[in-house]
C-alpha positions in Angstrom: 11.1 16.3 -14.5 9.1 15.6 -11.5 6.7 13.1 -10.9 4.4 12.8 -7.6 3.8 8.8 -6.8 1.0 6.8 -4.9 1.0 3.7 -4.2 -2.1 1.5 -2.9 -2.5 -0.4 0.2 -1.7 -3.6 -2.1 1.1 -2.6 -3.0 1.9 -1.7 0.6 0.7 -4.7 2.1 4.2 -6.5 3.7 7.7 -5.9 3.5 8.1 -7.8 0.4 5.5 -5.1 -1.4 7.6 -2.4 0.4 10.8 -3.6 -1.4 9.3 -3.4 -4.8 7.9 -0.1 -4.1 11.6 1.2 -2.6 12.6 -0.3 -5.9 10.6 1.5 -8.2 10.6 5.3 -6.2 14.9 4.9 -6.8 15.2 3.7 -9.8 13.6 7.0 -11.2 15.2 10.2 -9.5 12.1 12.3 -10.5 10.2 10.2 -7.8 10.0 12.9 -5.4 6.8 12.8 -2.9 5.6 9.6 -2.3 2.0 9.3 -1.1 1.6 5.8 0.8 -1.8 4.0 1.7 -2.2 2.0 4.5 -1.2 -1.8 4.2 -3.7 -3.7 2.2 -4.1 -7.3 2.3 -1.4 -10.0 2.0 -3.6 -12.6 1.0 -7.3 -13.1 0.6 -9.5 -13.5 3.8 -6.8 -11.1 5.3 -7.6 -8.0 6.7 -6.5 -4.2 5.5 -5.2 -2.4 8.6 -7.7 0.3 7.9 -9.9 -2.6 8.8 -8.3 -3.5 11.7 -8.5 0.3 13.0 -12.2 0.9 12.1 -12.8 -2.5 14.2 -10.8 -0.7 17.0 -12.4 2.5 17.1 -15.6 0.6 17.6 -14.5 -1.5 20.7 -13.1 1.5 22.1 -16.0 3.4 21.6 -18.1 1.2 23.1 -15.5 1.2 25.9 -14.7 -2.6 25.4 -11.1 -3.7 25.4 -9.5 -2.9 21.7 -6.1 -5.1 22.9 -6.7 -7.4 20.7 -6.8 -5.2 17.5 -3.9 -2.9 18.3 -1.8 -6.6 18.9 -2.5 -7.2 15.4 -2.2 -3.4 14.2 1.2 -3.6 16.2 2.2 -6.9 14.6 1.6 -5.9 11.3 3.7 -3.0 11.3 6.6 -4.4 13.3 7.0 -7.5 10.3 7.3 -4.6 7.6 9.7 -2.9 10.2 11.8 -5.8 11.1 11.7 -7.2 6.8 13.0 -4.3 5.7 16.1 -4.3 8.1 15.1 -0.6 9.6 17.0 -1.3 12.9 17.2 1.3 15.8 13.8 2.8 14.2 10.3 2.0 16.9 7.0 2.9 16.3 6.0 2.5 19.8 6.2 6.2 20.8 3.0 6.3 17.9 1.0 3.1 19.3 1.4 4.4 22.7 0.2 7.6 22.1 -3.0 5.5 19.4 -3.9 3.5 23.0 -3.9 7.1 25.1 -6.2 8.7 22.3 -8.8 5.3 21.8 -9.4 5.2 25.7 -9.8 8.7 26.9 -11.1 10.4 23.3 -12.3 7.9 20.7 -12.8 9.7 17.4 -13.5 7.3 14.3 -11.5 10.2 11.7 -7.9 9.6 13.8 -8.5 5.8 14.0 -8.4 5.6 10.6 -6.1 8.1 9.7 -3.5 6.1 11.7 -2.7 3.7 8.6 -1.4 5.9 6.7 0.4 8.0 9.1 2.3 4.9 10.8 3.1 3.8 6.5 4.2 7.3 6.1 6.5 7.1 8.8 8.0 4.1 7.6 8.4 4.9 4.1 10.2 7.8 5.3 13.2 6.2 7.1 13.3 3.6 4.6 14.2 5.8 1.6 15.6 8.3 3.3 13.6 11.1 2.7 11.6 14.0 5.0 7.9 13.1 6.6 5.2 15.5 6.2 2.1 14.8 8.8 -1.4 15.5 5.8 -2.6 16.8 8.8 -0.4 20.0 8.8 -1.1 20.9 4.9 -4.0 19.4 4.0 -7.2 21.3 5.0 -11.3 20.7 5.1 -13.6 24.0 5.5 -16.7 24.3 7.9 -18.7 22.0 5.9 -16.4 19.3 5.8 -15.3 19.8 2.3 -11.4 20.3 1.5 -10.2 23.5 1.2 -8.6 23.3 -2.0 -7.0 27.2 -2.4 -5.4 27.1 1.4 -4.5 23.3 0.9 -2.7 24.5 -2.4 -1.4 27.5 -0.9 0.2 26.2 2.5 1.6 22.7 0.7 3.4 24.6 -1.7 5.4 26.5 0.1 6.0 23.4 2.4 7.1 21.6 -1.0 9.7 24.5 -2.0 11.8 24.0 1.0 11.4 20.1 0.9 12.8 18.2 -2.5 12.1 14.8 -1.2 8.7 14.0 0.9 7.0 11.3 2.5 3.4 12.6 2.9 0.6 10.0 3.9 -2.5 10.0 1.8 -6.5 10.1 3.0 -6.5 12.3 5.8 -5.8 16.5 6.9 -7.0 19.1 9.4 -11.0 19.3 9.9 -11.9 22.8 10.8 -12.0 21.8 14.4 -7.9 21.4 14.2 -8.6 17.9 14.5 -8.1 14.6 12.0 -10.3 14.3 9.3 -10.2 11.5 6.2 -11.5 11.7 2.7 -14.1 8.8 1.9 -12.2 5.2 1.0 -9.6 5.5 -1.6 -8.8 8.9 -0.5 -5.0 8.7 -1.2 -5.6 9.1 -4.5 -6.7 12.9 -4.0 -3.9 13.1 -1.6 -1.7 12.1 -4.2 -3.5 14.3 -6.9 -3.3 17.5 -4.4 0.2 17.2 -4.0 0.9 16.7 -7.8 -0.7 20.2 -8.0 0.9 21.7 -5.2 4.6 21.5 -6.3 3.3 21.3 -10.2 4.5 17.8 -11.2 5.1 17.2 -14.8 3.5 13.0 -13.8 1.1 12.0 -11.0 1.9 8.3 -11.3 -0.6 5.8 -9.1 0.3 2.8 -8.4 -1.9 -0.1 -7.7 -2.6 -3.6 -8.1 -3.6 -3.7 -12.0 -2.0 -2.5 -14.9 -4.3 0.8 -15.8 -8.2 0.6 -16.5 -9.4 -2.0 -18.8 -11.7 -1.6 -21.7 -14.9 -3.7 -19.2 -15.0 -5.1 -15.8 -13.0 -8.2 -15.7 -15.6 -9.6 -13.6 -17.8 -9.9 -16.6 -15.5 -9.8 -19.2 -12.6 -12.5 -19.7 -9.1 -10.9 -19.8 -10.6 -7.6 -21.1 -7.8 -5.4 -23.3 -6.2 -2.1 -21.9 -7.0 1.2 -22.3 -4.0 3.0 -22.9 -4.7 6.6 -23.3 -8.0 7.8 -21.5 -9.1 11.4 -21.3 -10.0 13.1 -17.7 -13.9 13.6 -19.0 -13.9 9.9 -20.0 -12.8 8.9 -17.0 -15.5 10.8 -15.1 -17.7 8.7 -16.7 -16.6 5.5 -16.5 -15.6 6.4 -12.8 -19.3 7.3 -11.8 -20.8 4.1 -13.4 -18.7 1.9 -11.6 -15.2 1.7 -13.1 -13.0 2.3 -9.2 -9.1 2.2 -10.2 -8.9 5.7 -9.2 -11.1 7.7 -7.2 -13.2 10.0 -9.1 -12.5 13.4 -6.9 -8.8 12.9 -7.6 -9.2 14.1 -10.9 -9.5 17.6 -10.3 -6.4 19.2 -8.5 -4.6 17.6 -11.5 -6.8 18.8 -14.0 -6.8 22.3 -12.5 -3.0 21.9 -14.1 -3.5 19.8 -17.0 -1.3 17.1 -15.2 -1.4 13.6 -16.4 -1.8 10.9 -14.2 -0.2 7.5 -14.9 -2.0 4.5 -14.1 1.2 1.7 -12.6 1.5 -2.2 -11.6 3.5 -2.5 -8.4 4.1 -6.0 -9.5 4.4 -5.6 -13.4 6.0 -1.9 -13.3 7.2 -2.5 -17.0 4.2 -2.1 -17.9 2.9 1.4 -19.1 -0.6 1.4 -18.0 -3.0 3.7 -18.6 -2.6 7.4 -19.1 -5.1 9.9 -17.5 -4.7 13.8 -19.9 -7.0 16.3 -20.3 -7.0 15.6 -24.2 -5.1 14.1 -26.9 -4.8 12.8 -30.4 -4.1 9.9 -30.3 -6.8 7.4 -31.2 -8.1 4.5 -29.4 -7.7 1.2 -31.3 -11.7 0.8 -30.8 -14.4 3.2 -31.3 -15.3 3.4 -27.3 -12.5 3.7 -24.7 -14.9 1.9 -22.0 -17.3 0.5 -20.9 -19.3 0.8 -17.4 -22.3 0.2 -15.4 -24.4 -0.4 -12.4 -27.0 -2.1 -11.6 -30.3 -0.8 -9.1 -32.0 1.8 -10.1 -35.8 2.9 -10.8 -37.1 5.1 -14.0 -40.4 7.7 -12.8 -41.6 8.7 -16.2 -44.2 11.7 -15.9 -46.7 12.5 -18.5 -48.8 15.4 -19.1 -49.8 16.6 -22.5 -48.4 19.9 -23.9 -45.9 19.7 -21.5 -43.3 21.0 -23.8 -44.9 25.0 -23.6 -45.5 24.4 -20.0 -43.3 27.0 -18.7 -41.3 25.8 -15.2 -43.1 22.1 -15.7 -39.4 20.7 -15.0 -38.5 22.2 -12.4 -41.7 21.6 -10.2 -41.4 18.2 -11.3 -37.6 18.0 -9.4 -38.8 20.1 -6.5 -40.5 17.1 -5.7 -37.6 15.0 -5.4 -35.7 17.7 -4.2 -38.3 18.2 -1.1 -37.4 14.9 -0.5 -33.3 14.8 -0.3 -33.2 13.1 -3.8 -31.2 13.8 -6.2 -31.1 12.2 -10.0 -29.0 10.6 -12.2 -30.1 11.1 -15.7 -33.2 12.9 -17.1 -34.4 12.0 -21.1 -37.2 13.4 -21.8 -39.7 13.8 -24.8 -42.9 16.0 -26.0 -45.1 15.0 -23.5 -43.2 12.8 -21.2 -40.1 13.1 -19.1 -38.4 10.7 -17.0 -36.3 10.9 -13.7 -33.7 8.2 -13.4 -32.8 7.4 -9.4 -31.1 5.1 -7.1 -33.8 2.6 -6.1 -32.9 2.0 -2.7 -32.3 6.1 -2.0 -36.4 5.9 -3.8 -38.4 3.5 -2.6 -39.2 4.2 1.0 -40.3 7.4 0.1 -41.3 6.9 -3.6 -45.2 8.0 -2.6 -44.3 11.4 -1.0 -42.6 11.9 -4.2 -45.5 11.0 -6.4 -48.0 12.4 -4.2 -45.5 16.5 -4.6 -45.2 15.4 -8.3 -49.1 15.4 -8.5 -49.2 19.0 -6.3 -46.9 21.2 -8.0 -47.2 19.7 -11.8 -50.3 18.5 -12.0 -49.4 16.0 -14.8 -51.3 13.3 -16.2 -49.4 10.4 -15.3 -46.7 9.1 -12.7 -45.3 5.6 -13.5 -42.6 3.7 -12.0 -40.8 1.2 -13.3 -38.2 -0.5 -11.1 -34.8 -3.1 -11.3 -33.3 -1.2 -14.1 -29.5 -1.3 -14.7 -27.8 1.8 -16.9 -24.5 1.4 -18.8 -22.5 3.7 -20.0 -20.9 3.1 -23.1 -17.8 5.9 -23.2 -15.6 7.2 -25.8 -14.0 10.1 -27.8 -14.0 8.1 -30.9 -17.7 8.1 -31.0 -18.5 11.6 -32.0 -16.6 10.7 -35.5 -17.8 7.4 -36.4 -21.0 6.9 -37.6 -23.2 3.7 -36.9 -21.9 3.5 -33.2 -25.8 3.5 -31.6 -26.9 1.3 -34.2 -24.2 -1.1 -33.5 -24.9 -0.8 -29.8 -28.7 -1.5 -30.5 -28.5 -4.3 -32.7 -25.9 -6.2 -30.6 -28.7 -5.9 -27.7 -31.1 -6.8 -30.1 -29.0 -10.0 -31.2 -28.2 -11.1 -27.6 -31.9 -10.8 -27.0 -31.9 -7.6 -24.4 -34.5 -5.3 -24.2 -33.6 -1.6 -24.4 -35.8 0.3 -21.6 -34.0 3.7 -21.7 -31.7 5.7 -23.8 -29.8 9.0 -23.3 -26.9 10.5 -25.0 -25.4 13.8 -23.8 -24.7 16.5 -26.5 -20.8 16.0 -26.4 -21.6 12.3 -27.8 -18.8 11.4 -25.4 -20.9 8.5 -24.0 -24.3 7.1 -24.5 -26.0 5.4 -21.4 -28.9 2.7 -21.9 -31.0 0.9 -19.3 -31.4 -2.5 -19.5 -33.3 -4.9 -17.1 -30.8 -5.5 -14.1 -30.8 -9.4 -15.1 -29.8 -8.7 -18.9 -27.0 -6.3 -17.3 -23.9 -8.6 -17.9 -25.3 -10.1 -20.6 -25.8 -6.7 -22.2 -21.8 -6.1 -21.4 -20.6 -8.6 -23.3 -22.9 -8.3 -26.3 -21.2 -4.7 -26.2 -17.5 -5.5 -25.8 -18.0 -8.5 -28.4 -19.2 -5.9 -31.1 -16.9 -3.1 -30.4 -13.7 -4.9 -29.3 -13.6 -9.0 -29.9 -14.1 -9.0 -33.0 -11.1 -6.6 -33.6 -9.4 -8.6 -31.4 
C-alpha cells in the first residue's frame, strides 16, 4: 500500500495543526509523500501567509518597503519552528535569499510560491523525511499550462530513488526556468500529480471538513455526507460551486483510476468522502449533491425553421466567440435556442454580441433575460429512479419558485435548472428537503 497525502493550509496553520498532521502521516506507514500547503489561518480575521506574500510582492513592486510583511512572514514561521522543538534547524538562509529576490527582481509567481516551499522545508525535518523543490519536477509548457507527460515522466523516476518525500504543493518550473504557481488551491493537483507519478493505491486530502456534503452548509443546516462520490460527479458539483477540492486535480488521478480520500485534520476518524472513477455502491438518496451559482444571463435566439438551417448553431456561437465568450450551457428547441453566460463576462459587450448574432444568423429574435441563478442537481442514482424531475419541479412549484430554464445532459448524471437569483437558496432547500430531509 501507498498512499500520497495533502494537507491544507488549515490544517497547517501553527504548530499545534503541525502536530496533528505529524500524527496522522506516522501513524500509517503507507504515508509516503506528503504534499504541504502554506499555513492557513489560526483564527478568523487572521491572515494566510499566502496573503501576507501577495501583500509583499506588491510593496516590493512598487519599490515600497515590504519589512513589515516579511516580519510577520518570518514570525510566523519561526512559532511553528520553535513549537515543534526543531532546534539547530533556521530558515533564515531562505528569508534572506526571499529579501535579495523582492528588491532586485520582484516576480509575483516566486512570492507566492514561498509558502509552500518554506512548509515543505519544515515538514521535512520534522518527520524526517527527503525535500523535493516542485520546482525541479513539476513542469508548465510555452503556454503556461502544465506539462503533464514530462511532469509524469521526470517525478517518477525522482520518486523511485526516494521512498519518503516532502514535496510542496502549487508551484513548478515555467518554461522560462523560472517559478510558476497553479491558480488558488493548487496543492491539490500537486498532490494529485504525485499520486500518479509513483502510482499510489490512495491520494488522501486533508482539509478542514470531513468530505463533501450533500448542499452548501451555508444554505443548508448541518447538511449529511456524501460518502462515496464518483470523479464525473464531482466535476459537476465542482464547477457549480462545490470548492473542497480543486476541480483540475481530478485528472492525473483519474488518468490511473486512483481514489482520492477526502480527510479531517481535526476529526481523522472520520472516513470522509471517497473520490473513484465508479462504483456500486448506492447512495442512501437518489442525488449525491447538490450545487449552484448564482449571476448569470440567458440570450435565447429565435428564428423559425431553425431546426433544417444547416450551420445556424454555429454562426450563432461565432458571435460570442468573436467576442472572447465562452458558454455554459446551451438547451435549445425547434425554433429557439438559448446561450447561458456569465453576466458580468456579458454585459459590457452584450450589444456587439447581438448586433454579430443578427449578421451571421439572421434570426428573428434576440432576447435577454438577466439575474438568473443555475443549480445543478447531481447524481448517479438518478438515471434509475423514475419521478426524479418531477420531484424536483413540484418541490419548486410548492416552495413557490419559478423554473426559467431546464437542461439535462444525455448521461442523466445531473439536471441543471435556472431559477431567479433571489429564489436561489430558497430553491436549495426546497431541493434537499425533498430528496434528503425527509429521509432523514
Amino acid at each position: 500500500m501507498k498512499k500520497v497525502v495533502k494537507f491544507g493550509g488549515s490544517s497547517l496553520a501553527d504548530s499545534e495543526q503541525f502536530k496533528k498532521v505529524g500524527a496522522i502521516i506516522t501513524s500509517d506507514p503507507s504515508r509516503v509523500y506528503v504534499i504541504p500547503s502554506a499555513p492557513g489561518k489560526r483564527f478568523s480575521g487572521d491572515d494566510k501567509v499566502t496573503d501576507l506574500l501577495y501583500r509583499m510582492y506588491n510593496k516590493a513592486y512598487k519599490d515600497e518597503d515590504f519589512g513589515e510583511e516579511m516580519d510577520e512572514i518570518r514570525s510566523r514561521y519561526q512559532e511553528i519552528i520553535e513549537g515543534l522543538g526543531l532546534t539547530g534547524f533556521s530558515l533564515e538562509g531562505e528569508f534572506a535569499q526571499i529579501e535579495r529576490i523582492m528588491t532586485q527582481n520582484p516576480n509575483s509567481n516566486y512570492a507566492a510560491s514561498r509558502g509552500e516551499y518554506l512548509n515543505g522545508r519544515i515538514m521535512a525535518r520534522y518527520l524526517g523525511y527527503e525535500f523535493i523543490d516542485a520546482k525541479d519536477v513539476i513542469f508548465f509548457d510555452e503556454q503556461g499550462n502544465l506539462d503533464a507527460e514530462k511532469t509524469n515522466q521526470v517525478l517518477t523516476k525522482v520518486l523511485s530513488e526516494t521512498p519518503r518525500a516532502v514535496i510542496p504543493g502549487f508551484y513548478g518550473r515555467g518554461f522560462d526556468g523560472h517559478v510558476k504557481t497553479f491558480s488558488r488551491g493548487g496543492s491539490d493537483i500537486t498532490g494529485s500529480i504525485v499520486a500518479r507519478a509513483c502510482k499510489a493505491d490512495v491520494y488522501e486530502n486533508w482539509t478542514d471538513v470531513s468530505g463533501f456534503m450533500v448542499a452548501d452548509p451555508r444554505i443548508i443546516n448541518n447538511p449529511v455526507g456524501i460518502e462515496t462520490i464518483t470523479y464525473r460527479e464531482l466535476r459537476e458539483l465542482s464547477y457549480m460551486g462545490a470548492s473542497v477540492l480543486h476541480e483540475d486535480a481530478i485528472f492525473p488521478v483519474r488518468h490511473e483510476g486512483i481514489p482520492i480520500n477526502i480527510r479531517n485534520t481535526n476529526c481523522p476518524e472520520a472516513d470522509g468522502t471517497w473520490i473513484v472513477e465508479s462504483t456500486c455502491q448506492k447512495s442512501g438518496y437518489v442525488i449525491t449533491g447538490i450545487a449552484g451559482k448564482k449571476g448569470f444571463c440567458a440570450v435565447t435566439v429565435s428564428k423559425a425553421l431553425m431546426n433544417s438551417e444547416v450551420g445556424f448553431g454555429r454562426k450563432v456561437l461565432q458571435a460570442f466567440e468573436d467576442n472572447g465568450i465562452s458558454f455554459e450551457h446551451m438547451p435549445s428547441g425547434i425554433d429557439t435556442m438559448t446561450i447561458v453566460v456569465h453576466e458580468d463576462e456579458f454585459m459590457h459587450k452584450e450589444q456587439r454580441v447581438v448586433s454579430a448574432i443578427h449578421r451571421y444568423a439572421q434570426p428573428d429574435s434576440v432576447e435577454i433575460e438577466s439575474d438568473l441563478a443555475l443549480i445543478a442537481v447531481v447524481g448517479r442514482g438518478m438515471k434509475s429512479m423514475r419521478g426524479t424531475a418531477g420531484r424536483i419541479f413540484s418541490a419548486l412549484a410548492h416552495a413557490q419558485v419559478n423554473v426559467r430554464m431546464i437542461d439535462q445532459g444525455s448521461s442523466e448524471l445531473n439536471i441543471i435548472i435556472g431559477v431567479d437569483n433571489t429564489d436561489f437558496e430558497i430553491a436549495v432547500r426546497a431541493i434537499y428537503d425533498i430528496f434528503v430531509k425527509t429521509r432523514i
